[in-house]
C-alpha positions in Angstrom: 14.7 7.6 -4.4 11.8 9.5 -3.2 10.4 6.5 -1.6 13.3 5.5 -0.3 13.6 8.8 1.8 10.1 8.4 2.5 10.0 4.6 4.0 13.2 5.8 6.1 11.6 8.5 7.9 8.7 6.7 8.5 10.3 3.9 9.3 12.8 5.9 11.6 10.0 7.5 13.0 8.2 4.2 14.1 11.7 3.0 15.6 11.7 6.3 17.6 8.7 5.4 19.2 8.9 2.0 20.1 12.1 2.4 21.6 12.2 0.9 25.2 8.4 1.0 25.1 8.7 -2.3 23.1 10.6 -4.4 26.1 8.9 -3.1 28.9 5.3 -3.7 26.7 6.2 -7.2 26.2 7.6 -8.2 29.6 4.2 -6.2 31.4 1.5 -9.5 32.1 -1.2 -7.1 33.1 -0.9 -4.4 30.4 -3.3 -1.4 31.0 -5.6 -0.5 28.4 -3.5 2.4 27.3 -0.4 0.4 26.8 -2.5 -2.1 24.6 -4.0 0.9 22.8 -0.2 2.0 21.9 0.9 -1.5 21.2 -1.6 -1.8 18.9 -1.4 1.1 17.0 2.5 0.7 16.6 1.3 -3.1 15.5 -0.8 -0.9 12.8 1.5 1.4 11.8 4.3 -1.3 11.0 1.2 -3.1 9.6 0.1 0.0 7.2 4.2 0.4 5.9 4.3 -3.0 5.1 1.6 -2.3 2.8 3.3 0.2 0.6 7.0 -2.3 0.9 5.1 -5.1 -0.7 3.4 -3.2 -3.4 6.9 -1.0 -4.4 8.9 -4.1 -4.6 6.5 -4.9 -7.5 4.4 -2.0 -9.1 7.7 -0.5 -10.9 7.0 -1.1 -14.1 3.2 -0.1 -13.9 4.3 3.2 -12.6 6.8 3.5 -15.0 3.9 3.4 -17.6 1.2 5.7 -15.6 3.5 8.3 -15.2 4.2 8.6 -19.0 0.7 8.2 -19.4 -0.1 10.9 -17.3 2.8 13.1 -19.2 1.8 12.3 -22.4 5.1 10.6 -23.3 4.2 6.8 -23.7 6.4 5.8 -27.0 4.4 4.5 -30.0 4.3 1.1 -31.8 6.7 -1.6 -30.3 8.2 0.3 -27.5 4.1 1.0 -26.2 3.5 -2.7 -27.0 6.7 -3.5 -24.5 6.2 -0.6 -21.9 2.6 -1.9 -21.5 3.5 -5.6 -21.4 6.0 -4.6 -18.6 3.1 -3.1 -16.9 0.7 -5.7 -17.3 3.3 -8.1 -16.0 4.0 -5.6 -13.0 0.4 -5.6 -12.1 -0.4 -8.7 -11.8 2.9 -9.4 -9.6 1.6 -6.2 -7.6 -2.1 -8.1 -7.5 -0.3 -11.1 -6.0 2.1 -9.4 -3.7 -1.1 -7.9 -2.1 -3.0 -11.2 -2.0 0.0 -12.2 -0.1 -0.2 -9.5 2.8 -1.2 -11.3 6.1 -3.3 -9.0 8.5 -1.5 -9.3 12.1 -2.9 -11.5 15.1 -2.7 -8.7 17.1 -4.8 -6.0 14.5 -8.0 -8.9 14.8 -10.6 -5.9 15.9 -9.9 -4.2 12.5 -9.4 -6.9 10.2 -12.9 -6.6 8.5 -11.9 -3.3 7.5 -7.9 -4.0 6.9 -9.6 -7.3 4.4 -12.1 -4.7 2.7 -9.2 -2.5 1.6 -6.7 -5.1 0.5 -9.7 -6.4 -1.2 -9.9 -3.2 -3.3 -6.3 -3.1 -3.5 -6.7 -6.4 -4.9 -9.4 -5.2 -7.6 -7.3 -2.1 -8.3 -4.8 -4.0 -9.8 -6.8 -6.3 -11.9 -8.7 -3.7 -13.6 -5.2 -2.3 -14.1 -4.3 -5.6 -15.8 -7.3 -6.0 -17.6 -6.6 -2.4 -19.2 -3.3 -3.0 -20.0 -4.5 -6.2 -21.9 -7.2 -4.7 -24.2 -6.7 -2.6 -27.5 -6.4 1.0 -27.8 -6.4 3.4 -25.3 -5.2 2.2 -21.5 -7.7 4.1 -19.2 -7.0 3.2 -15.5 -9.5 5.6 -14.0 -12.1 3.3 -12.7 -8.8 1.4 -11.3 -7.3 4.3 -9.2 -10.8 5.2 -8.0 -10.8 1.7 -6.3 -7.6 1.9 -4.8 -8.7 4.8 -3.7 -11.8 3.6 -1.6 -9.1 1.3 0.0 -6.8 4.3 1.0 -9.7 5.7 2.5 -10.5 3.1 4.2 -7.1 3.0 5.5 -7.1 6.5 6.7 -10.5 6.0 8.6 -8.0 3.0 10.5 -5.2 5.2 10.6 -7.6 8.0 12.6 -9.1 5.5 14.9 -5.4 4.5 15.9 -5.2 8.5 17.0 -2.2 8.3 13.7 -1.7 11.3 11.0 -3.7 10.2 7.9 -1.9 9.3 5.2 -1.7 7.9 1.5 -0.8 4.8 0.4 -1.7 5.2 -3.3 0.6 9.0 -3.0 3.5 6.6 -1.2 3.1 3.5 -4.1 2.8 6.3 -7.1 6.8 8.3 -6.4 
């Protein structure tokens, strides 16, 4: 529910401020370099939501299982064997949900750095499913310091486009 509330503001947020900007942006031949500053950072800022909607619509399960991890209540014997099959399976769809994202046309200047962080997005979730697999204790440290280096990278993007920083892994982790 949280991230519902959450994606709506943003999203209503975004909507706000492309308004009647979007028409006249699109209909203006000889845009000045302002108004192709703005269009791209709203091209960023849909671009950087986006994010966060593909990974939600997958990473249930997995969070279901960090967040008892993190409480201490993950069940024991068949119930754990389920929850972290769930999770396993909910990572890897989450790993290929992200290999699916397509960096915009119109965000080519920072797609080296957009590409880096999907690529530790990308690793994130396979050391997640990689931990999930083996025996004993699940330890996904390692995995949420790498999505973490791609958040970070995100927010260095998110700066440059004169946008509040944010946090992707905070709005993929409610």
């Amino acid at each position: 529910m949280k991230k519902l509330l959450l994606l709506l503001a943003a999203t209503s947020m975004i909507l706000a401020a492309c308004g009647s900007n979007e028409d006249e942006a699109t209909t203006t031949t000889n845009a000045s370099p302002k108004e192709e500053k703005t269009d791209t950072t709203i091209d960023f800022m849909k671009f950087y939501l986006s994010i966060s909607q593909t990974i939600n619509q997958a990473d249930a399960d997995l969070n279901a299982f960090e967040l008892a991890q993190g409480k201490d209540a993950l069940p024991e014997g068949e119930e754990l064997t389920a929850m972290k099959a769930a999770a396993k399976t909910s990572a890897n769809e989450t790993l290929a949900a992200v290999q699916s994202i397509e960096i915009p046309a119109t965000l080519s200047e920072q797609e080296k750095e957009i590409a880096s962080a999907l690529t530790k997005m990308q690793e994130s979730y396979t050391m997640k499913s990689e931990a999930l697999a083996s025996e004993g204790e699940v330890v996904l440290d390692e995995a949420n310091a790498k999505f973490e280096e791609a958040d970070a990278e995100l927010n260095v993007l998110l700066e440059e486009a004169e946008l509040a920083p944010s946090s992707i892994l905070k709005e993929v982790s409610l």
